[in-house]
C-alpha positions as CSV (number, residue, x, y, z in Angstrom):
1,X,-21.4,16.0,-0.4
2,X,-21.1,18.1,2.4
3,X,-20.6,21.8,1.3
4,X,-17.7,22.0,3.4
5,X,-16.0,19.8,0.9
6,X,-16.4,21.9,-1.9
7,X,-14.4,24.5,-0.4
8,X,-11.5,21.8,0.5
9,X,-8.5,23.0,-1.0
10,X,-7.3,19.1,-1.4
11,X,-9.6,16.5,-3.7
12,X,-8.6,14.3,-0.7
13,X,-11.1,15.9,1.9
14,X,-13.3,17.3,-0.8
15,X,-14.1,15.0,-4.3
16,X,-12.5,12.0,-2.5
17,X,-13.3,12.8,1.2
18,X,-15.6,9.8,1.4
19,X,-13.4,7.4,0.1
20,X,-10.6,8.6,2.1
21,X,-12.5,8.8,5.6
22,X,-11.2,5.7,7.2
23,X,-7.7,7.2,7.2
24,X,-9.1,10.4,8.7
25,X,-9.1,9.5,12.2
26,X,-5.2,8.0,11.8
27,X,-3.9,10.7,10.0
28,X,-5.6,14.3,10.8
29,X,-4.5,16.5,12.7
30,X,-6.9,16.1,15.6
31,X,-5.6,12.4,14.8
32,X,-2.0,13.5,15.6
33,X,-2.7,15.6,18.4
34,X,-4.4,12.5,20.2
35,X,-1.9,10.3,20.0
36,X,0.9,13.0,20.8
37,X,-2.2,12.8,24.0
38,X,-1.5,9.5,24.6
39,X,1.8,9.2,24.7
40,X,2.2,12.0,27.4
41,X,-0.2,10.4,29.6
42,X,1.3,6.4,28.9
43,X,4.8,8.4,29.7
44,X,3.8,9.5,33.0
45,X,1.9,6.3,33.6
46,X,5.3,4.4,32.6
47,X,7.3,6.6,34.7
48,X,5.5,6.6,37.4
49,X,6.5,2.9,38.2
50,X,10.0,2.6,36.8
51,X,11.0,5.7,39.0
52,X,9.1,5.3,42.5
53,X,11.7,7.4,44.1
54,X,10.9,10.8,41.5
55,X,8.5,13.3,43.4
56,X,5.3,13.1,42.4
57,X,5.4,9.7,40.9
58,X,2.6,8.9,43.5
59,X,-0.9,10.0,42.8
60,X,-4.5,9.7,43.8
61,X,-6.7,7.3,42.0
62,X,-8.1,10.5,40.5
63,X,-5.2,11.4,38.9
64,X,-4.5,7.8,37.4
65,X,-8.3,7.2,35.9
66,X,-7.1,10.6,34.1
67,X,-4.5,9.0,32.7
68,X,-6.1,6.5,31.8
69,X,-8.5,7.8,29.9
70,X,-6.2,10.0,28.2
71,X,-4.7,7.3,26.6
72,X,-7.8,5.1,25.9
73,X,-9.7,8.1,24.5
74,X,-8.8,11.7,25.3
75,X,-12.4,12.8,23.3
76,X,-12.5,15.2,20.0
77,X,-12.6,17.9,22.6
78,X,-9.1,17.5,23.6
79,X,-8.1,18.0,20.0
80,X,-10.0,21.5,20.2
81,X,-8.5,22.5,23.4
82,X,-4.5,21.5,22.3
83,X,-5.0,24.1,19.1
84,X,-6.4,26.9,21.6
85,X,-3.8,26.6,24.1
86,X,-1.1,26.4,21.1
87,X,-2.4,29.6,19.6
88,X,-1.3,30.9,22.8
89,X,2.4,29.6,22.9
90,X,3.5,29.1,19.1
91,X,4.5,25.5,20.0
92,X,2.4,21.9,19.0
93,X,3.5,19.7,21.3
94,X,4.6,21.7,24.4
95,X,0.2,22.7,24.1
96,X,0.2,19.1,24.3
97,X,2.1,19.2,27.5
98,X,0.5,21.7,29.2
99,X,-2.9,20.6,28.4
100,X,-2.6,17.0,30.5
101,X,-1.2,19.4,33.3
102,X,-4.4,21.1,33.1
103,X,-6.4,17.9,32.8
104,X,-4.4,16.1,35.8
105,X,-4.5,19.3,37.7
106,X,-8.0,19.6,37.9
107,X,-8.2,15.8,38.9
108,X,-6.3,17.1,42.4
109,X,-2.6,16.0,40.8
110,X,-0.2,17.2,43.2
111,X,2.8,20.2,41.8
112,X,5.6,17.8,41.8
113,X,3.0,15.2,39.4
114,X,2.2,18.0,37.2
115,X,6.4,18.0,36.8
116,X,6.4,15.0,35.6
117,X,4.6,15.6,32.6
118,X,6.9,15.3,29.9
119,X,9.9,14.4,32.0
120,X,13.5,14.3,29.8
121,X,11.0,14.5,27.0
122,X,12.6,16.2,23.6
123,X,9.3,17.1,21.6
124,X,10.4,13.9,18.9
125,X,10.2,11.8,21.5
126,X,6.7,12.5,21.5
127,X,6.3,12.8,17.8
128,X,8.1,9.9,17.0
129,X,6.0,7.7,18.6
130,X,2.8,9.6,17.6
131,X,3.4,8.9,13.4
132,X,4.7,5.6,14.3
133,X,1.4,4.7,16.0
134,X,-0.7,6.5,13.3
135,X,1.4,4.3,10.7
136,X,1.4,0.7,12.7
137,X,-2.7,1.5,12.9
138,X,-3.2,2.6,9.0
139,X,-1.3,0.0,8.2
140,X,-3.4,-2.8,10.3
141,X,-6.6,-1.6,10.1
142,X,-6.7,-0.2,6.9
143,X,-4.1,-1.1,4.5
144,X,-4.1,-4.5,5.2
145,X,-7.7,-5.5,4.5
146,X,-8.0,-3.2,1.4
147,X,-5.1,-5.0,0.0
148,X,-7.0,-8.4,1.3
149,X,-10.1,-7.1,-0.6
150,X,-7.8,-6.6,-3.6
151,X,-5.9,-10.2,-3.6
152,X,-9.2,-11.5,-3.4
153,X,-10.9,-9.8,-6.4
154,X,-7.6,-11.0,-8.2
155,X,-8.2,-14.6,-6.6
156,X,-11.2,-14.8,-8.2
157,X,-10.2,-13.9,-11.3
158,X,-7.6,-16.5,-11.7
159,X,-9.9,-18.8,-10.6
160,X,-12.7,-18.5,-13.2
161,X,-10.8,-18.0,-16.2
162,X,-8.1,-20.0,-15.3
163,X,-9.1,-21.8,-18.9
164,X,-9.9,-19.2,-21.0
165,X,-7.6,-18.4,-23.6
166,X,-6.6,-14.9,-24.9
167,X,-3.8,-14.1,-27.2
168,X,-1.0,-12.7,-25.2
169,X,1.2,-9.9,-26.7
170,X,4.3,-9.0,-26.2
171,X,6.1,-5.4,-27.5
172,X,2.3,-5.0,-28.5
173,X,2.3,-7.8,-30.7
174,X,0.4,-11.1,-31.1
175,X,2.6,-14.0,-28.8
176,X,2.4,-17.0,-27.8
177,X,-1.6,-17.6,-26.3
178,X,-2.2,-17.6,-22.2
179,X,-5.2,-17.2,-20.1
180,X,-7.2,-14.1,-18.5
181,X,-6.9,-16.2,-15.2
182,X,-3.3,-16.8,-15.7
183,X,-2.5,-13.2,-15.8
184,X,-4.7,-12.4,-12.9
185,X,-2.7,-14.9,-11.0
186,X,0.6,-13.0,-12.5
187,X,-0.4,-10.0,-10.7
188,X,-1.7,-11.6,-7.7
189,X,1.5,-13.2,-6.7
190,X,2.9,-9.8,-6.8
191,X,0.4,-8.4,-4.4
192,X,0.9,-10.6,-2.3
193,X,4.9,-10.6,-2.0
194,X,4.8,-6.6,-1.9
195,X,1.9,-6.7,0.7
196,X,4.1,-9.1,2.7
197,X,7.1,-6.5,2.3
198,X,4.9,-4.3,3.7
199,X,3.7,-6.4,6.4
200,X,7.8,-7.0,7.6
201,X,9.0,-3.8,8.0
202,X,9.9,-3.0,11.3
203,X,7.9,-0.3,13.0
204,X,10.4,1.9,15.7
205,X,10.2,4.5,18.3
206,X,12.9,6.3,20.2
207,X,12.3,8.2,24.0
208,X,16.1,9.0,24.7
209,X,15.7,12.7,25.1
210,X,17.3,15.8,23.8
211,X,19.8,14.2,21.4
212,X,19.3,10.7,21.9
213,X,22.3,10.2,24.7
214,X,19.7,10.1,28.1
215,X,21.7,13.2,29.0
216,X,18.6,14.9,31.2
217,X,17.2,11.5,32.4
218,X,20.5,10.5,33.5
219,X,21.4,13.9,35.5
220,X,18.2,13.3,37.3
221,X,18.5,9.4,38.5
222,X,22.4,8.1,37.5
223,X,21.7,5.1,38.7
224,X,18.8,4.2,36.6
225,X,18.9,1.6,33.6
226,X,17.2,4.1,31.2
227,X,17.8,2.3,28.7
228,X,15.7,-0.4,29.8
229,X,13.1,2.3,31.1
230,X,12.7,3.5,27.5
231,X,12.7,0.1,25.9
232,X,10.5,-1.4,27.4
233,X,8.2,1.8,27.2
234,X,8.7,1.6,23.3
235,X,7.7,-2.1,23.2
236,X,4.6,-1.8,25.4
237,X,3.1,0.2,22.3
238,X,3.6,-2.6,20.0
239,X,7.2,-0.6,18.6
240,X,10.4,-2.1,18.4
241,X,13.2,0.1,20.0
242,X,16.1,2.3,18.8
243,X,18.7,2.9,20.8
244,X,21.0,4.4,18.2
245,X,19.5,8.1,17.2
246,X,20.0,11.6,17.3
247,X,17.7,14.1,18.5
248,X,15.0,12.4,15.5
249,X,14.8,8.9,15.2
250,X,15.9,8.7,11.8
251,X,13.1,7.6,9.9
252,X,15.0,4.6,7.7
253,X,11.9,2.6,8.6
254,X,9.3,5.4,7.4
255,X,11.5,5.1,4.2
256,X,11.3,1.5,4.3
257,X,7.8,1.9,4.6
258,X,6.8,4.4,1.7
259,X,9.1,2.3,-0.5
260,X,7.0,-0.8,0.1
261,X,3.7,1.1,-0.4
262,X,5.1,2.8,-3.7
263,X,6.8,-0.9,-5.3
264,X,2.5,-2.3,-4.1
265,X,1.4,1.2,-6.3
266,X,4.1,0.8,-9.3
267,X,2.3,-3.5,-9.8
268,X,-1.0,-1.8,-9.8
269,X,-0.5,0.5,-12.3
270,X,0.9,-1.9,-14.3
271,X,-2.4,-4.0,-13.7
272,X,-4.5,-0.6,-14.3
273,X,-2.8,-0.5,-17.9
274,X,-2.9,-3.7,-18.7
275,X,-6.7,-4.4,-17.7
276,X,-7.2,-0.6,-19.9
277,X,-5.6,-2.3,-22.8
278,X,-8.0,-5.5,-22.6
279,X,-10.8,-3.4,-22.3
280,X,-9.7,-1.2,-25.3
281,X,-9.0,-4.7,-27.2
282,X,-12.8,-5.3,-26.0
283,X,-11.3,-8.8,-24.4
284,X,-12.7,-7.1,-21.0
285,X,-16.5,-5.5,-21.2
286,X,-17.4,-3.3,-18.2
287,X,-21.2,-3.4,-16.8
288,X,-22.8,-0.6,-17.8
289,X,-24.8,1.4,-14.5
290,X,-27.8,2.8,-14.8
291,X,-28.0,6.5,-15.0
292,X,-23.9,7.0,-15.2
293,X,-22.9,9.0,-18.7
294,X,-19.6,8.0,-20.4
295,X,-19.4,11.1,-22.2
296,X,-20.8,14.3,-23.0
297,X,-21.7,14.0,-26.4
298,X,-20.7,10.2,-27.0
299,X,-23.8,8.2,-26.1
300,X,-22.5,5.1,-26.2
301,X,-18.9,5.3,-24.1
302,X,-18.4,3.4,-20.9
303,X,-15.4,4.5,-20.3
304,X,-12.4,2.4,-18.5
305,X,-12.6,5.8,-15.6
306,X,-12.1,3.7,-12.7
307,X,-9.0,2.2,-14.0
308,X,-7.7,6.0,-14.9
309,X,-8.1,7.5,-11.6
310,X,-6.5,4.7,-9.8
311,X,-3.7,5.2,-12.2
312,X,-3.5,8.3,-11.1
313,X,-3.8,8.3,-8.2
314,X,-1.4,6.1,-7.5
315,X,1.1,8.2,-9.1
316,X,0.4,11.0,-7.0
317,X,0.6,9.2,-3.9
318,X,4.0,7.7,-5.2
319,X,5.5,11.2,-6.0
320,X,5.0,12.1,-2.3
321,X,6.0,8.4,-1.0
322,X,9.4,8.6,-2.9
323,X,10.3,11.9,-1.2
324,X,9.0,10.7,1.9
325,X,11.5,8.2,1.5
326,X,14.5,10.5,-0.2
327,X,14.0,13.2,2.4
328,X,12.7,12.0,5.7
329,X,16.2,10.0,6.9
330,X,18.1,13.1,5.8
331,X,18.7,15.6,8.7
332,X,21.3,18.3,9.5
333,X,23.5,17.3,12.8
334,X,21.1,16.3,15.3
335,X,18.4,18.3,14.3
336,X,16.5,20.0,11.8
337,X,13.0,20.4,11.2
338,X,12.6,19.9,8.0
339,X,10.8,16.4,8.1
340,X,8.2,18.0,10.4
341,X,6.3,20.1,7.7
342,X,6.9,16.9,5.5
343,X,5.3,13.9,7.6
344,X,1.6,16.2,8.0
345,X,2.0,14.9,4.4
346,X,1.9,11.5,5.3
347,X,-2.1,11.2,5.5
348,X,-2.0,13.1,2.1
349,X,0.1,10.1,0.3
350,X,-2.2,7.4,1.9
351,X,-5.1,8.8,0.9
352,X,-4.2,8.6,-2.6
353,X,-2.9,5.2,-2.3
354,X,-6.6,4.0,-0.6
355,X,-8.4,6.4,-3.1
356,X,-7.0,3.8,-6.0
357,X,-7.3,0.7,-4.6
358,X,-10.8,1.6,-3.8
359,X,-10.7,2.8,-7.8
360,X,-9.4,0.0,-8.9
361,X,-11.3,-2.7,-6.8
362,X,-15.1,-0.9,-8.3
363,X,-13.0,-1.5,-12.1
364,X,-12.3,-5.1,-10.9
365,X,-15.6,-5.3,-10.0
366,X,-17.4,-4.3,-13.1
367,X,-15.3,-6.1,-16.2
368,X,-16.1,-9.2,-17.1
369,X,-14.7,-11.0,-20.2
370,X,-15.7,-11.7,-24.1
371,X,-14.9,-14.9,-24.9
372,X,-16.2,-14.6,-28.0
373,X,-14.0,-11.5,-29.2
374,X,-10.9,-13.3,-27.3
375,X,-11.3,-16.7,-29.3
376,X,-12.2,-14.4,-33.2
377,X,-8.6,-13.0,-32.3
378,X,-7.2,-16.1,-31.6
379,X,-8.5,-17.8,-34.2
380,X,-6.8,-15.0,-37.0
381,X,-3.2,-16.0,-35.2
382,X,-2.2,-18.7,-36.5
383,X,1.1,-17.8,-36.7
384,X,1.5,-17.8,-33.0
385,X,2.2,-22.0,-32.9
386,X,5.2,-21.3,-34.9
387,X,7.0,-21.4,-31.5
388,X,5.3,-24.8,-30.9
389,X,6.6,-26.2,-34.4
390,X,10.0,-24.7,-34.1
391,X,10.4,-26.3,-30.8
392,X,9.7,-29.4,-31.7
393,X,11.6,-29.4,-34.9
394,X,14.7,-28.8,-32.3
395,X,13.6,-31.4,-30.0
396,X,13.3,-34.0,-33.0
397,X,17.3,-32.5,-34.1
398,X,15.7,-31.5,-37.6
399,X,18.5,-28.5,-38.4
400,X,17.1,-25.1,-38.9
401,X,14.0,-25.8,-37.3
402,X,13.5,-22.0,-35.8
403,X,14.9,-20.9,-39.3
404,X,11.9,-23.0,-41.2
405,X,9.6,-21.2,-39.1
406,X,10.6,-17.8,-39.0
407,X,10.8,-17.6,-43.2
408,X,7.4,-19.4,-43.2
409,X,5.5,-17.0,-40.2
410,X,7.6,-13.5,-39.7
411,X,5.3,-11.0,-40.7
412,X,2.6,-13.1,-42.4
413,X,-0.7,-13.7,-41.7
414,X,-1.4,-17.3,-42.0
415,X,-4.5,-19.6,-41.3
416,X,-5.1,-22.8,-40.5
417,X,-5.3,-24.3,-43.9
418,X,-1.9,-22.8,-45.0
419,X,-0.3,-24.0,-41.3
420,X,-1.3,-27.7,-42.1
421,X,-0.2,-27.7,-45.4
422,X,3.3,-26.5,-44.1
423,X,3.1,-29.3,-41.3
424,X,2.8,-31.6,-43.8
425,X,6.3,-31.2,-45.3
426,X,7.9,-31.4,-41.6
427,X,10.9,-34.2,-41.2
428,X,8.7,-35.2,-38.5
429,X,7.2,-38.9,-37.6
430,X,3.7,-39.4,-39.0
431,X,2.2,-38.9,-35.5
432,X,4.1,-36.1,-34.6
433,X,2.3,-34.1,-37.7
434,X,-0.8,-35.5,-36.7
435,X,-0.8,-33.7,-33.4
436,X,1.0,-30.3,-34.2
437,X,-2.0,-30.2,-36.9
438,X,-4.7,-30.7,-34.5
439,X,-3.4,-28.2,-32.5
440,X,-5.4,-24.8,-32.6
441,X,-4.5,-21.4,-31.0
442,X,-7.2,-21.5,-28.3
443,X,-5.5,-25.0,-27.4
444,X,-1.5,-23.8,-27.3
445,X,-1.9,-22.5,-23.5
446,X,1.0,-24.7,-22.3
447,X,0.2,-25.3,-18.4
448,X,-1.5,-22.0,-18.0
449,X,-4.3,-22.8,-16.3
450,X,-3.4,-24.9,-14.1
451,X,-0.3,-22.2,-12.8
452,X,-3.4,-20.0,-12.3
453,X,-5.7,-22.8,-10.1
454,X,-2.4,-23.8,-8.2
455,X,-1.8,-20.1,-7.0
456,X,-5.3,-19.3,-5.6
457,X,-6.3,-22.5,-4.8
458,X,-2.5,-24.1,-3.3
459,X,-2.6,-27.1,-5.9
C-alpha cells in the first residue's frame, strides 16, 4: 500500500483504494475538472460554427488544435493548473474558464475568441454536463462489465448445479426441496432485469444559461434557433436534451440512476445473506488460501469475510444513493447550491457499490458446494413430500387430503419407513402409492433444474 493511503481519511482511497481505482479517473476531482475542461473547449468549438457571425468565432488552426486537444485530453497538468488559478478567485469553474483563455491565448487566439469562452454559460451548464459524462462513462466502462462479470459467476452457478438438490427453507424452516443452481438462477434473473434498469435510464444535459430561458444567448443573436444550437450540442456528447429546467437541470435522472444502482445493491445483499446462511449450514465450503488467517485465536475459521464486506458495503453506498436520490431533484426557486457539495459524493457511493461486487465476485469465486452435507439434511426431511402427498390426495378428490397430512407431518420428525407405512393407508390407486413411495427428498425438485438450464442456457 502506498503510505499515502494510510493517511486517507476515506477507506475508499486508503484500505480499498486499489479496488476502487478504475472509478478514480471518472470520479476525482482532477476527473471533474477535466471534463468541466472539455466541455468549455467542445462549447467554443460548437459555437464557433452555429454562430459564424459572433466575433471571434474565426480562429487560426493554432487556436483550433488547442481545442482540440482540450477535449481529447487536456493532461493531469491541467487539473493542477485549474486548482492554482481557483485558489486565486474562490470560484471552480470560472478557474476552469479562465484557464482555456490562457491556453487559447497563448496559441495566438485573438480578444474577441478569448470572449467566447464560456459564452451565455451559467456555471451548471458546465457542471451538468461534466457529472453527466463522468456517470454515462462509469456506467459503460465500469459498471457494466462488473455486473457482466457478476451474471456470469451466477451463470455458472446455475449451470453446474442445476441438479443438485438442497433443502430449501422458508421462515428458516425445512420446505419443500430445490436446487443450489436453481437459486443461482433466482438471483441471476434479478441481475439481469435491475442491470437492464440501469442500462435504460436516460442520461440528460441542459446548456440554456442563467435560468434555463436562453435569456443572454438570445439578447446577443435574436434570431438564432438556440434551442437547436443547444440540442444538438447536448446530443453530440452522447446526452439526451432538456429543454424544460431551471438554472440546474433537475437531476430526476441522477435519481433515476442511484435508484437503479441501490434496487442492483438491495438483490445483492439478499444474495450475500443467503450464500452466508449456506455457508453457515456448511451446504457451501469456501477454499481455504494459503497463508490467510480466519481468526486470531480460532485456528481453524475460514470465515464467510468476503460476503460481509460486500454486505456492507453495499449498504453504505446505498445510504448515500438514496439521498442522492431524496435530495438532488430538490432545489429552492431556480437555484441553490445545495446539490453541489452533495454530487463530489457521487464517486464516494460508486466506490462502495464496485468495492462489493468486487467482494462479492472473490466469495463467488471461492465456495463451492457439499453435496454430501446437502443430501444427510435431505435425507432427515422426510416430512417435506407431505406437500407432494397432500396434493395429490386433492387431485385424486380424496376429502381432507391437506388435513391427513398436516396431523401426520406438522412438527414431527418422520423417516422414510414411517412415510411409507402412512402411504400405504392412502385412498389412492395401487400405482399411485407405488410412486409417492418411491419418491425420496433428493428426488421432489419439481422442474428445478431444468428452470435453472433454461435461464443461462435459453432452453
Amino acid at each position: 500500500m502506498d503510505s499515502s493511503h494510510l493517511h486517507a481519511l476515506s477507506p475508499v482511497d486508503g484500505r480499498y483504494a486499489a479496488t476502487a481505482a478504475p472509478l478514480r479517473d471518472v470520479f476525482s476531482e482532477s476527473a471533474l475538472i477535466l471534463e468541466r475542461i472539455r466541455v468549455e473547449a467542445l462549447w467554443l468549438q460548437h459555437l464557433a460554427a452555429a454562430a459564424p457571425e459572433l466575433a471571434g468565432s474565426s480562429f487560426p488552426a493554432s487556436v483550433g488544435d488547442v481545442l482540440k486537444a482540450l477535449y481529447a485530453d487536456p493532461g493531469t497538468e491541467a487539473a493542477a493548473r485549474v486548482k492554482d488559478i481557483e485558489r486565486s478567485i474562490n470560484h471552480d469553474v470560472k478557474a476552469v474558464e479562465y484557464f482555456v483563455r490562457e491556453r487559447l491565448a497563448a496559441a495566438g487566439a485573438s480578444p474577441a475568441t478569448l470572449e467566447l469562452v464560456h459564452f451565455g454559460c451559467t456555471s451548471e451548464d458546465i457542471n451538468n454536463l461534466a457529472y453527466a459524462r463522468m456517470l454515462l462513462r462509469a456506467r459503460e466502462q465500469v459498471f457494466m462489465p462488473e455486473l457482466q462479470r457478476l451474471q456470469q459467476s451466477l451463470a455458472e452457478l446455475a449451470r453446474n448445479h442445476a441438479a443438485l438438490p438442497m433443502l430449501a427453507r422458508t421462515h428458516g424452516q425445512p420446505a419443500s426441496p430445490t436446487t443450489l443452481g436453481k437459486e443461482a438462477a433466482n438471483v441471476l434473473a434479478r441481475l439481469q432485469r435491475a442491470t437492464q434498469r440501469l442500462a435504460a435510464v436516460h442520461i440528460l444535459g441542459k446548456f440554456n444559461g442563467a435560468v434555463g430561458n436562453f435569456n443572454a444567448h438570445h439578447s446577443a443573436l435574436p434570431n438564432l434557433d438556440w434551442r437547436a444550437v443547444s440540442a444538438r450540442f447536448v446530443a453530440a456528447q452522447q446526452l439526451e436534451p432538456n429543454a424544460f429546467t431551471t438554472q440546474i437541470e433537475p437531476h430526476d435522472w441522477i435519481a433515476e440512476y442511484c435508484d437503479a444502482l441501490a434496487a442492483l445493491n438491495v438483490i445483492l445483499i439478499d444474495l450475500c445473506r443467503d450464500f452466508w446462511g449456506y455457508i453457515s449450514l456448511g451446504y457451501l465450503r469456501q477454499k481455504a488460501r494459503a497463508g490467510e488467517v480466519g481468526s486470531s485465536t480460532m485456528p481453524h475459521k475460514v470465515n464467510p469475510i468476503d460476503f460481509e464486506n460486500a454486505e456492507g458495503n453495499f449498504g453504505i453506498a446505498n445510504a448515500l444513493l438514496r439521498h442522492f436520490a431524496d435530495k438532488l431533484p430538490i432545489s429552492r426557486w431556480q437555484r441553490d447550491l445545495t446539490d453541489s457539495t452533495v454530487l463530489r459524493n457521487v464517486g464516494v457511493a460508486c466506490a462502495h457499490a464496485l468495492i462489493g461486487w468486487k467482494a462479492l465476485q472473490r466469495g463467488l469465486s471461492r465456495v463451492e458446494p457439499d453435496g454430501a452435507r446437502m443430501r444427510a439434511d435431505l435425507d432427515e426431511a422426510w416430512e417435506v413430500l407431505g406437500e407432494a402427498i397432500q396434493t395429490v390426495l386433492r387431485g385424486a378428490g380424496v376429502p381432507n387430503g391437506y388435513e391427513l397430512l398436516k396431523d401426520f407431518t406438522r412438527g414431527q420428525r418422520i423417516d422414510g419407513a414411517a412415510m411409507r407405512r402412512f402411504i400405504d393407508t392412502l385412498p389412492l390407486p395401487e400405482d399411485t402409492r407405488a410412486r409417492l413411495a418411491s419418491l425420496k427428498p433428493h428426488d421432489y425438485i419439481g422442474l428445478a433444474t431444468p428452470l435453472a438450464t433454461a435461464l443461462v442456457d435459453g432452453g
